[in-house]
Each structure stands twice: as structure tokens, then as C-alpha cells.
C-alpha positions in Angstrom: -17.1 7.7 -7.5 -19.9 6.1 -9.3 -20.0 7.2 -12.6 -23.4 5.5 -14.0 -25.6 7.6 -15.1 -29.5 6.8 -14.4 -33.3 8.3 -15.2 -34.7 9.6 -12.6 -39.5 9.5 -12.5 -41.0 12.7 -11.9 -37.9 15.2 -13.4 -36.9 13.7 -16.7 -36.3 16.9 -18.8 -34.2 18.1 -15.5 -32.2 15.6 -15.3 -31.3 14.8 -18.4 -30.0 18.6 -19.2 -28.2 18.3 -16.0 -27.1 14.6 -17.0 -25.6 16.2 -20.2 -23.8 19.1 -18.6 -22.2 17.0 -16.0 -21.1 13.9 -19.0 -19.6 17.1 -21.5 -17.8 18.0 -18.3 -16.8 14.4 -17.6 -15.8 13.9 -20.7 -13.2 17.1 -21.4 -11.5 16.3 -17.9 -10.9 12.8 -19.5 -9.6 13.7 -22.8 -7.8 15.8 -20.7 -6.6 13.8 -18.1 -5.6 11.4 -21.5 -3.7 14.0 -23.2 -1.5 14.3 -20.2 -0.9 11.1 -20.1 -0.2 10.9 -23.8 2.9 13.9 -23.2 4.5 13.1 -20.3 6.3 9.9 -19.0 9.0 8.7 -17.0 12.6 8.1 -17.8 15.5 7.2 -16.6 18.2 9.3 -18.0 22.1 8.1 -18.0 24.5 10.4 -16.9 28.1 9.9 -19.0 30.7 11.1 -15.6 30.1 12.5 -12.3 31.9 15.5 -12.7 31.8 18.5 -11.0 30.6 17.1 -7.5 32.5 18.5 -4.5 31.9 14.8 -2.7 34.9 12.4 -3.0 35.5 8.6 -1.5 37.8 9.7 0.8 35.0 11.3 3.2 32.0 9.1 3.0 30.3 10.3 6.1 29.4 13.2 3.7 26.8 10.9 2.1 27.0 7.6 3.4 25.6 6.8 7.3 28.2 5.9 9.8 26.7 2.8 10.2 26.7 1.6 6.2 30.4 3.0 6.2 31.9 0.7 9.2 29.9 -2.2 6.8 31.9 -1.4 4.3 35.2 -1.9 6.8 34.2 -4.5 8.6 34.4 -6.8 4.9 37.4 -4.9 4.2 34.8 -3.4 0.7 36.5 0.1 -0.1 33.9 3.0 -1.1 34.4 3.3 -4.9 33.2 6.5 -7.0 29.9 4.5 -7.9 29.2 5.3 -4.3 29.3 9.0 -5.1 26.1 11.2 -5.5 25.7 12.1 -8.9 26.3 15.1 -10.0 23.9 18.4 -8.3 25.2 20.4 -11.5 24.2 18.1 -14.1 20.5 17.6 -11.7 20.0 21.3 -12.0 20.3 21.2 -15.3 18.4 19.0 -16.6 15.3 20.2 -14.0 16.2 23.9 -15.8 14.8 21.9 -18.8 11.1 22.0 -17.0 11.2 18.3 -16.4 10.1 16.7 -12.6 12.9 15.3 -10.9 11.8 12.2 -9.2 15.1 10.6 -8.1 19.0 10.1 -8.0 21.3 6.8 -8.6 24.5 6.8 -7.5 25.2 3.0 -8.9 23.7 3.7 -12.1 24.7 7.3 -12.2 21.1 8.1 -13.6 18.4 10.3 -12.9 14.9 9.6 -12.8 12.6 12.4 -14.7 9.3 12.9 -15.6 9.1 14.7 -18.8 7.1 15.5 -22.0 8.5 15.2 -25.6 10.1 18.5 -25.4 11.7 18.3 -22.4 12.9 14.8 -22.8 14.5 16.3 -26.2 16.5 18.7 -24.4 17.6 16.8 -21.7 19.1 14.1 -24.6 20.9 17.1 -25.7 23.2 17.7 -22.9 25.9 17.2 -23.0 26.9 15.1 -20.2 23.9 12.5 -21.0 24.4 9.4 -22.5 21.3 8.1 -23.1 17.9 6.2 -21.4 17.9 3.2 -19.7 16.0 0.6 -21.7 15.9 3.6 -24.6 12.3 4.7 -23.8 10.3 5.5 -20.9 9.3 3.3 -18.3 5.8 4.1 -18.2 3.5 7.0 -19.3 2.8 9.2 -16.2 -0.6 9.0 -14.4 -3.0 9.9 -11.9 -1.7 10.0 -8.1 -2.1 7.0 -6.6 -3.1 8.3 -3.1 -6.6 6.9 -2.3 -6.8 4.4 -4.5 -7.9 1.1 -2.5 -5.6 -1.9 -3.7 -5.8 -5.5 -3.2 -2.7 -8.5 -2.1 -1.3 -8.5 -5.3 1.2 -11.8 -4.8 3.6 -11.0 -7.6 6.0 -14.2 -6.4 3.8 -13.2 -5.0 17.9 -18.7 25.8 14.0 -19.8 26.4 11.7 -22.4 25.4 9.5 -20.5 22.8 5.7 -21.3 22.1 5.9 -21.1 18.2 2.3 -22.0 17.9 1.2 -23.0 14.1 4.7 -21.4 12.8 6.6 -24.6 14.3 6.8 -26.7 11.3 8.4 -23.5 9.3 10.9 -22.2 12.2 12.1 -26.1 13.5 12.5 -26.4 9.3 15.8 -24.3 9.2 16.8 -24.8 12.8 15.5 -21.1 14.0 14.7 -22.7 17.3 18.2 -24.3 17.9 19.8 -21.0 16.6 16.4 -19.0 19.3 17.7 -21.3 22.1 21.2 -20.3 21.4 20.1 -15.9 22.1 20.5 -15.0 17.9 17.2 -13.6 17.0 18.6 -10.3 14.8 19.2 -8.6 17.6 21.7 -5.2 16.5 20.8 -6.0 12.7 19.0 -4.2 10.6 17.3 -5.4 7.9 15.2 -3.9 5.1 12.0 -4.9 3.1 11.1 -4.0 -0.4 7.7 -4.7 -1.0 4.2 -3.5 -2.2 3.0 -2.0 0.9 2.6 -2.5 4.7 -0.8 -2.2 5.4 -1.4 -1.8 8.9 2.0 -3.3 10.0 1.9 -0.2 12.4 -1.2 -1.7 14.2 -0.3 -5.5 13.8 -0.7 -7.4 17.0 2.2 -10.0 16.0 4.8 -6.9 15.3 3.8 -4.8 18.0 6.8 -5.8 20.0 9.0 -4.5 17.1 6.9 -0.9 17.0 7.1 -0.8 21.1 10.4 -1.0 21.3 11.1 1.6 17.8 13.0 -0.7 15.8 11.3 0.3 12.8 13.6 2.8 11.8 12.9 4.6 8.6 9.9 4.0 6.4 10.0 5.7 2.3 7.2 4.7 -0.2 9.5 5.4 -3.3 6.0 5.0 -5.5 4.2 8.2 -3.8 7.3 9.5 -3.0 6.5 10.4 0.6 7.8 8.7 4.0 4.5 6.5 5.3 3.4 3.2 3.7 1.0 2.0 6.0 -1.8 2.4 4.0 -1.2 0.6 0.7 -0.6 -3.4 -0.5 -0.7 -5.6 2.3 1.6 -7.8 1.0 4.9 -6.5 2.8 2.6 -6.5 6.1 2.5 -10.3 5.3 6.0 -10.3 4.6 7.3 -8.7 7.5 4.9 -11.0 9.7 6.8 -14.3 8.6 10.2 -12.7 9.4 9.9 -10.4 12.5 6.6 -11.4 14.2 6.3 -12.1 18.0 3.7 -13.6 19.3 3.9 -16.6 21.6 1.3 -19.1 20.8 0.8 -17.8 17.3 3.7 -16.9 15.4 7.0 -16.2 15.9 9.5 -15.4 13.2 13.1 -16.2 12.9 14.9 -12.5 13.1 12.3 -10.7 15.7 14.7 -8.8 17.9 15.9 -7.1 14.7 15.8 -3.6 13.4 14.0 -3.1 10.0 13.5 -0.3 6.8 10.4 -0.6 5.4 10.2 0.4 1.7 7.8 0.8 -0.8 9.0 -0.2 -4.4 6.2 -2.0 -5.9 3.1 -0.3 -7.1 0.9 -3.3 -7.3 -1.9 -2.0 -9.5 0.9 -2.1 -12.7 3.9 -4.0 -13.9 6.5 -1.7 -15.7 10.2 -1.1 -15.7 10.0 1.9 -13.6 9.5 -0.8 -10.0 12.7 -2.2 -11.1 13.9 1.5 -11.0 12.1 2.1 -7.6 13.6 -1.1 -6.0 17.4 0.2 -7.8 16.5 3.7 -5.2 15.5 1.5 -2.4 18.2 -0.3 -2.6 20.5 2.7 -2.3 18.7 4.3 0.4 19.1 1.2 2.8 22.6 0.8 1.8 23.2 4.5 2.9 21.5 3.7 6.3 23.4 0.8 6.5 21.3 -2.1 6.2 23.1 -5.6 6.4 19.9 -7.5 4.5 18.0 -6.7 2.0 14.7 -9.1 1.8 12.4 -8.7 -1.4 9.1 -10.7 -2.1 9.0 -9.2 -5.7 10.0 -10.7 -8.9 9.9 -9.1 -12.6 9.4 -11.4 -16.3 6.7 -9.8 -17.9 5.1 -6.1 -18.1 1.7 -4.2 -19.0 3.5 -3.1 -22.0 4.3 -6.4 -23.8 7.4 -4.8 -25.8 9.2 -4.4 -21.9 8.7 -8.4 -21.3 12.1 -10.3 -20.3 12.7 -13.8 -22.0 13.6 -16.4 -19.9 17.3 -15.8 -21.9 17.5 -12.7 -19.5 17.4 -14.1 -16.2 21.3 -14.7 -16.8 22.6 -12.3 -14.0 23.1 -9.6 -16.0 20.3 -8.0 -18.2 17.7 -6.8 -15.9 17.7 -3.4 -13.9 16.8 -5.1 -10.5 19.3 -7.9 -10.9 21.9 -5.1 -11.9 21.2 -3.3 -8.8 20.7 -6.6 -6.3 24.1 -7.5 -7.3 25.0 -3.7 -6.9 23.8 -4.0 -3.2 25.6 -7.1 -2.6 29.0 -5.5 -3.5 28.9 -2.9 -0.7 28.7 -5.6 1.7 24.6 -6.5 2.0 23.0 -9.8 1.6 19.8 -10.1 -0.8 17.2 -12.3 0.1 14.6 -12.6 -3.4 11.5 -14.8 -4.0 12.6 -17.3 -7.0 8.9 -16.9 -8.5 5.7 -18.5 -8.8 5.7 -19.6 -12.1 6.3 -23.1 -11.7 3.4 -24.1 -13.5 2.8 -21.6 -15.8 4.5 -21.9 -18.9 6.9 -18.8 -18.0 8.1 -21.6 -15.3 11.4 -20.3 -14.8 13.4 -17.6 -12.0 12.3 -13.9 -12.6 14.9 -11.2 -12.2 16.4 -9.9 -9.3 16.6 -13.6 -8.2 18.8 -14.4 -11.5 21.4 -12.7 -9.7 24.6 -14.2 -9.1 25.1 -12.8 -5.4 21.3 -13.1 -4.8 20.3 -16.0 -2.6 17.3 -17.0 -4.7 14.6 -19.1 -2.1 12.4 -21.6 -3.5 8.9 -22.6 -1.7 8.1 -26.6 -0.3 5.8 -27.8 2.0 5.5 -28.6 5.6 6.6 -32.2 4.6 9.8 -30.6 2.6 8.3 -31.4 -0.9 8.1 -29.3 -3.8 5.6 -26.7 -3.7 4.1 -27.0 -7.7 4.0 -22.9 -8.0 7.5 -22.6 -6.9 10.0 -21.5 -10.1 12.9 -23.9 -11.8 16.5 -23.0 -12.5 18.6 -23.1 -13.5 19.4 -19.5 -14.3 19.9 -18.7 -18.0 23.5 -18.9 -18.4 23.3 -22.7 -16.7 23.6 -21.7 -12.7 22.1 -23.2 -9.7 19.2 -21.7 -8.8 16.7 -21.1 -7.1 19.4 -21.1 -4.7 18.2 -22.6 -1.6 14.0 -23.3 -0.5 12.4 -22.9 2.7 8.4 -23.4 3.6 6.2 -21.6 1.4 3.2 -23.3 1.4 0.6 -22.5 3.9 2.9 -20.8 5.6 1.7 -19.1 8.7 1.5 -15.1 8.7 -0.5 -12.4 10.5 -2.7 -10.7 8.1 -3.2 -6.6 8.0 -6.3 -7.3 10.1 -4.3 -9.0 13.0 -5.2 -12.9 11.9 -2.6 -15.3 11.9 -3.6 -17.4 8.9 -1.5 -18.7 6.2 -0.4 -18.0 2.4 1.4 -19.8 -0.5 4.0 -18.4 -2.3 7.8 -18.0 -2.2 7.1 -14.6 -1.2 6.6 -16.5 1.9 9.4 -18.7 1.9 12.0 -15.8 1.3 11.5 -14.0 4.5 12.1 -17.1 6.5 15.8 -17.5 4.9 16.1 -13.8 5.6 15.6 -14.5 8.8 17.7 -17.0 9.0 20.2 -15.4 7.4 20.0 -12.2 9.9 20.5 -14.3 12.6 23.1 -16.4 11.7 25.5 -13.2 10.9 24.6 -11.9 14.1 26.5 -15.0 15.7 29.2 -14.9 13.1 29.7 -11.1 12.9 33.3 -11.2 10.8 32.0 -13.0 7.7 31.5 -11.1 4.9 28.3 -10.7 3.1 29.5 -13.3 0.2 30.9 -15.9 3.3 27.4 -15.5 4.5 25.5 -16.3 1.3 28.1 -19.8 0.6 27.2 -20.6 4.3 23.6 -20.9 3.6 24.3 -22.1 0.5 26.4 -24.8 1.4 24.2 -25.7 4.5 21.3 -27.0 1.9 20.5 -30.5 2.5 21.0 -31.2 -1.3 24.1 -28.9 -1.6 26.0 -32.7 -3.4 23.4 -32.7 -5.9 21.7 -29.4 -6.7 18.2 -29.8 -8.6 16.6 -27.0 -10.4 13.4 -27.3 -8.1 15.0 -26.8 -4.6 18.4 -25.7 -5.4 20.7 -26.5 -2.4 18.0 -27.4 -0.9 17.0 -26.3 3.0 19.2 -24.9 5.0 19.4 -25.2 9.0 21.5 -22.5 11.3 23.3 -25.4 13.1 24.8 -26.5 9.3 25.4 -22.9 8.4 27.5 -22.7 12.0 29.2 -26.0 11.2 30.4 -24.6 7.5 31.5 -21.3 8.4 33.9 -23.3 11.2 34.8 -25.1 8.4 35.9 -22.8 5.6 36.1 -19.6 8.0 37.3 -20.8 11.0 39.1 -17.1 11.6 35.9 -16.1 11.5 33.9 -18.8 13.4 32.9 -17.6 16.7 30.0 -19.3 18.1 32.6 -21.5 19.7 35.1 -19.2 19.9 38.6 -20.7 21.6 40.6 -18.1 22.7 44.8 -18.4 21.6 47.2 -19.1 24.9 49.1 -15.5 24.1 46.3 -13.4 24.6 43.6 -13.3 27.2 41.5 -11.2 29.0 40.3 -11.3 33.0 37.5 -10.6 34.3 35.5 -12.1 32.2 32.5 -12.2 32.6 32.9 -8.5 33.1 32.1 -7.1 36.5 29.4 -3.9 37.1 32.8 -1.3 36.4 33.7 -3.0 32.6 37.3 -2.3 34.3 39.4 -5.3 32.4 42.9 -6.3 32.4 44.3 -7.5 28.8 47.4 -10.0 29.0 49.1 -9.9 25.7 52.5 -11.1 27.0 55.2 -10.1 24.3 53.1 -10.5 21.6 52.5 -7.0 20.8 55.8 -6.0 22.7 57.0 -2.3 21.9 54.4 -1.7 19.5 51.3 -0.1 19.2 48.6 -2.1 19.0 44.3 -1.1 18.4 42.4 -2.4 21.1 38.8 -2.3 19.9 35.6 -3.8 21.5 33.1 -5.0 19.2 29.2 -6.0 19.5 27.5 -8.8 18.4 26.8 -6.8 14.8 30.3 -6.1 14.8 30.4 -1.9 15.9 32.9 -0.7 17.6 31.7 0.4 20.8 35.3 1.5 22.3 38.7 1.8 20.7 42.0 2.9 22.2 45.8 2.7 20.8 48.2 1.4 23.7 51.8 1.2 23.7 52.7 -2.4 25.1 55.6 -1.8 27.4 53.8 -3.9 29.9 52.3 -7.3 29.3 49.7 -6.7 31.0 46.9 -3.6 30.2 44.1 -2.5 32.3 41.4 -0.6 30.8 37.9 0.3 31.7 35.1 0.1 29.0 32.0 2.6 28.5 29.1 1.9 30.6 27.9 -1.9 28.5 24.5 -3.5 28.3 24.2 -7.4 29.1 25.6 -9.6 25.9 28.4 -11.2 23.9 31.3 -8.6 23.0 34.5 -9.0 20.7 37.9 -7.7 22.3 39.9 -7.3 19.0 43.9 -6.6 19.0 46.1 -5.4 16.4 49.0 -4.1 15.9 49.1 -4.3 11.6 50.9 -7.4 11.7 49.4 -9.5 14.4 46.0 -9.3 15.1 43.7 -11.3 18.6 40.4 -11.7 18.8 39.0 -12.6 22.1 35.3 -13.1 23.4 34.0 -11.1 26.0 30.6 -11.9 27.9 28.9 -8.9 29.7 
């Protein structure tokens, strides 16, 4: 709404009176709007213990997905009580105190309120809270932001596939090699914390992803409601770089994959409560069981200057969003972050979460493999490499939320593409771990000898990733997989009735022994205990679609693997 106010020939007196009425009317709403504002504000209250909850680690289906819990046992990560909800007595409570409950951290054990002076008072005075994060609030509350219009706000701001102008940025890191080879995401699912996804949903390059429903959940943690198709188009952009299809155009590195869409960033501000949103998206896609986390956001400096980090904080331990990155890496996730675009500002340096000593931090070059002069230096505070690896984030090509495939600078543009590449690569090495993941890409820089503090390890390709993980995991190497003379399985290729016959010899004799089949993302699609009087087994499968399975043996001292083609 247009708020000027203008004389109008002809009805001067009229107008004026009716000028005045309608400005003393404009003006109480805004001192009252202002004295809102001026009582209430958000917090982020610590909780001392998690008493009193009837949840327990034993039974993690209760609040964990069955997909995030096999994560968690397929890297052998036990569920700990930081896993737990917190507690829906001490919740209760403090909203008994008048205060708006917003949301819930299980790895911070905190609650997010939104509170006036009074209220905040009482809820300090429970006794099972321990204080505020960052001892104040995070920002004063404010008007909705539904309907507000936003601009890009760039914080870090087995075929032969037609990659049109997104070539020079796929053939960079080897996608096409690792494309020709079938790994495009497929049975991953990865999720993206961003700013907004406008008109993803209508995006000619992703329309493949929204045709076949592999957009799975969507939560704008900002509004607090499930769509976020109508915000910052930055994610859109985002999202375009890592999942698009579109032969002749763009094609991204991890497009058969699944994704979560998230909403974290509010781009119209800059406080500490996006780094409190990104801690409860974070949580959210661990609980659906998201194996990579990709975020285009970085935090330094605030609207408030008394919340700004120093460049003495980005040491992997001091800000919220690193915190909670590394959080999400410990159940068994791998975080992708932009390193920043501060290159040549005189911040220059990493922002938080990309500090982050289990966060693979992605630098930006060109389409020649030089330095892009935005991207940000390491090393991190405390003297480690970073950024950790780069990729091509200059005039890189995207689809924009109107459709166009153009192109953008930034490393929020380079970190998708290593997410990508990342996605795929653990889909052809299912049994690493997160952590074996993130030193395989690390390691398959082409300056991992001599690190620099503008590209890192340098630019990773999938064959190098492949070759390292046969290197130092060579249990867990299996685009090659050899199978071991005592075990073996026929038919294979399977025929139409997935009837098989296991030969297992006396390796397993008398005992008995877990016979699981595995997918390409490492769920157990059958499993079956078998005593092994006989050396050989015959079993039929469920009903299996076309692709590469894992026949996996064990009796809790020996333990086969064998690959099995459909």
C-alpha cells in the first residue's frame, strides 16, 4: 500500500479532514504495531535435563523415521539421549507462562519462544531452565511475513547425456563419467536449506523430479507452515544446479534423487534466530532420514551489530549453525555449505556453518579452474584447511524461478554441485560412512598435497573419490566389487522369479547366519536367519525392480558381501 499522501483540486477542505483522520489512524496502528515490537521477542531458551519424557533410545521409531534410524545402523552411529525429544512437561510449562511456542530442539535441548518481558521472566525462573542461547533474544518479533514480495538475496549468496551449457561444470568433477556409470542419486535423499523456492514447483528443468513425487516433504520453518514455493528464489536456483533435468539445457549431478525442501533463511533480515531455524531444519531432515544436507547460506555479521561473529569464531565451535551442522553430521549425514563470498571484502574469510570441522566447505572457480575473486579464504580460525574443497561457481548455469536457464556467481552455486557429487558417489559406495564420504572427496581434490586457503583440496572428480575409497576402504569399495571364492551366489543376474541359490560352503557351517539383501542406498529390502546345515541355500526374494543389489551374510563373526544385479 501506498502511503503518500497528496492534494487533491476541486475538494481541498474534504480531503484534508479526511487526510487527517485516516494519518491519526495511521499513526496509532504504528505506535502500536512499534510497541509490540518493543515487548515481545524471540528466544531460545535452554533446557538443564530431559526429564520426565516417556521416550527412551531404546525405541527410536517413537520419534525418529525408519529410514533415519537404519542410517544410523548402517554407520554403526548408536541413538544417544541428544536424540530424545525434549521434554512435553517442561514445554507445557513454560507455554502455561503465556509465551508462543515456536519450536523444539532435541540436540540443543532448547525451546524456541516468543515472549514479552514478563513472560520471558517467568520462564528464567523454572526451574529446569538454564538459561538463553546467546543470553538475549534473537530478534524482536514482527509483522507476518506472508505477502511480502522479496528479492534473490545471495547471502554466499548408462547414456550419452546432452548437458547443454552445464558441460563445463558437470565434466569439472567427473558427473558425466560417474552419469555414464547409472549413479545419479537415485534412492537418496537429500535436503536443501535455503531462502525459498520460488516456483521450483513449476520449473521446467525440475519437472521430472515433481512428475515422478520425489519431492518429499516441504516446511518453511520462517512462516511456520509446510509450502515454500512462494518466497526467495534463491533455493529454486539452488535446487536447479543440483537436481535439474533438462537435456540440452541443464542437467545436474544428483537428478534421480529424492529431496526435502526447507525454508531457514528469511532473506529480508540477518539475525541469530536463521541460525536457530537451520538448527530445526536440520533436525527435521535427520528425523526423515536425509543422507545430505546441502546449504547455500552462510552467517558473519547481523542487523544488530552487537550479534556479529569475528572472524576468531569461525573455529568449529562458537556459532549456533556450525554447532548444529556438526550435530547433523554425527547422526550419520553429510553437510554440504557455501564457504562465502567475502573474498574481497574485507570480512574475506569462511562464515559459519562452513567453519565446521565435519562440514565439507566448497569454494567457487571458474570454467577455466581459477579462483573466483568473491569466493572466501581459510583457513578456519583455529588454523584448518578450508574451504574444504571448490567446484564451479562462476557463471554457473541454473534455471531461474521464471524457467530460464541462465547463469549466477557465487559459491552458493558451487556447493550444490559437490552435493551432487557427493549424493552420487555414496549411492555407488553405499557402506561408507558419512565421515568416509567427506575424506573421499576431500582426498580426491586435485591439490589435496598442498592445500591453499583459496581452493582448499581443491576439485574433486567421482572417478578419484572411487579410486580413494578402494584405497583406504576397500571393505567398503564396491563399484568394482570382487566377490571372495567361499561365498557366491547363482543366478545372477537374477531371473523374473528372484528365486537364488546361496553357496556358502562351510563357512557359516552350523551356525546361524543373517542373510540380508540390500539396495543401492543400503535398505534392507529382505532379511531372513538360516541355519547352515547345507552348503548350499535357495531362497526367493520379494518381487525386485531392475538395479544393483547387496547380498550380505553374517553370522556375528564372519560376515560376506556379494553383488547382485537385477
Amino acid at each position: 500500500m501506498n502511503f503518500s499522501l497528496q492534494r487533491s483540486k476541486g475538494a481541498l477542505g474534504e480531503f484534508s479532514s479526511q487526510t487527517a483522520f485516516f494519518y491519526g489512524l495511521l499513526m496509532a496502528a504504528c505506535l502500536l504495531v512499534s510497541a509490540v515490537q518493543a515487548q515481545q521477542a524471540k528466544y531460545l531458551v535452554l533446557l538443564k535435563d530431559k526429564a520426565g519424557t516417556a521416550l527412551t533410545v531404546t525405541k527410536p521409531e517413537a520419534f525418529l523415521t525408519k529410514r533415519s534410524v537404519e542410517r544410523r545402523q548402517r554407520q554403526n552411529i548408536p541413538v544417544s539421549t541428544r536424540d530424545l525429544p525434549v521434554s512435553a512437561s517442561y514445554v507445557a510449562q513454560i507455554r502455561q507462562t503465556g509465551a508462543k511456542i515456536w519450536y523444539t530442539s532435541r540436540w540443543l535441548n532448547a525451546v524456541l519462544v516468543e515472549a514479552t518481558a514478563a513472560q520471558l521472566t517467568a520462564i528464567r525462573a523454572l526451574p529446569f531452565v538454564s538459561g538463553l542461547e546467546f543470553g538475549r533474544a534473537l530478534m524482536n518479533a514482527r509483522l507476518s511475513a506472508e505477502n511480502q514480495t522479496k528479492t534473490t538475496h545471495q547471502k554466499f549468496g548408462q547414456e550419452s547425456l546432452d548437458y547443454g551449457s552445464s558441460q563445463n561444470q558437470i565434466e569439472m568433477l567427473g558427473a558425466h563419467t560417474m552419469h555414464d556409470r547409472g549413479y545419479s542419486g537415485a534412492g537418496m535423499l537429500v535436503a536443501i536449506l535455503d531462502g525459498g523456492f520460488r516456483n521450483s514447483n513449476t520449473n521446467p528443468a525440475l519437472k521430472p523430479i515433481f512428475d515422478d513425487k520425489r519431492v518429499v516433504a516441504t516446511y518453511d520453518f520462517v512462516a511456520k507452515e509446510t509450502s515454500v514455493y512462494e518466497d526467495d528464489s534463491h533455493g529454486n536456483n539452488v535446487f536447479s544446479i543440483m537436481a535439474s533435468y533438462l537435456p540440452g539445457s541443464l542437467i545436474g549431478p544428483a537428478y534421480s534423487a529424492s529431496y526435502v525442501l526447507l525454508r531457514s533463511e528469511d532473506a529480508g533480515s540477518e539475525s541469530h534466530l536463521e541460525e536457530a531455524n537451520w538448527l530445526f531444519a536440520a533436525e527435521y531432515a535427520d528425523s526423515l532420514g536425509v543422507d545430505v544436507i546441502n546449504t547455500s547460506l552462510g552467517y558473519t555479521e547481523f542487523d544488530n551489530p552487537a550479534d556479529n561473529y569475528t572472524y576468531a569464531d569461525m573455529n568449529g565451535r562458537n556459532a549456533l549453525v556450525t554447532r548444529a551442522a556438526d550435530w547433523a553430521a554425527g547422526v550419520g549425514m553429510v553437510v554440504v555449505a557455501s564457504a562465502g563470498n567475502e573474498g574481497s571484502s574485507p570480512w574475506k574469510y569462511i562464515g559459519a556453518p562452513s567453519d565446521g570441522d565435519s562440514v565439507l566447505a566448497v569454494g567457487a572457480v571458474n570454467s577455466l579452474k581459477g579462483l573466483a575473486a568473491f569466493s572466501s579464504l581459510g583457513p578456519s580460525a583455529d588454523g584448518r584447511v578450508k574451504p574444504d574443497v571448490s567446484a564451479r561457481g562462476q557463471a554457473t548455469t541454473l534455471s531461474n524461478q521464471n524457467g530460464t536457464v541462465t547463469t549466477g556467481n557465487g559459491t552458493s552455486y558451487s556447493a550444490p554441485l559437490i552435493a551432487g557429487l557427493v549424493t552420487a558417489f555414496w549411492q555407488s559406495q553405499p557402506y561408507l560412512t558419512a565421515m568416509q564420504v567427506v575424506d573421499c572427496i576431500r582426498r580426491a581434490g586435485d591439490r589435496f598435497s598442498a592445500p591453499t586457503p583459496q581452493f582448499g583440496y581443491g576439485i574433486p572428480t567421482f572417478e578419484s573419490a572411487v579410486q580413494v575409497a578402494k584405497e583406504r576402504y576397500p571393505v567398503t569399495a564396491i563399484a568394482d566389487w570382487i566377490k571372495p571364492v567361499d561365498a557366491n551366489v547363482y543366478p545372477n543376474p537374477l531371473g523374473a522369479s528372484s528365486e537364488v541359490n546361496i553357496y556358502w560352503g562351510t563357512l557359516f557351517a552350523g551356525k546361524n547366519v543373517s542373510v540380508q539383501l540390500l539396495d543401492a542406498t543400503g535398505r534392507v529390502v529382505y532379511q531372513q536367519w538360516v541355519l547352515a546345515n547345507e552348503a548350499t541355500v535357495k531362497m526367493t526374494f520379494p518381487p525386485l525392480v531392475n538395479g544393483v543389489y547387496f547380498l550380505k551374510m553374517n553370522d556375528n563373526q564372519r560376515e560376506r558381501v556379494l553383488k547382485v544385479i537385477k
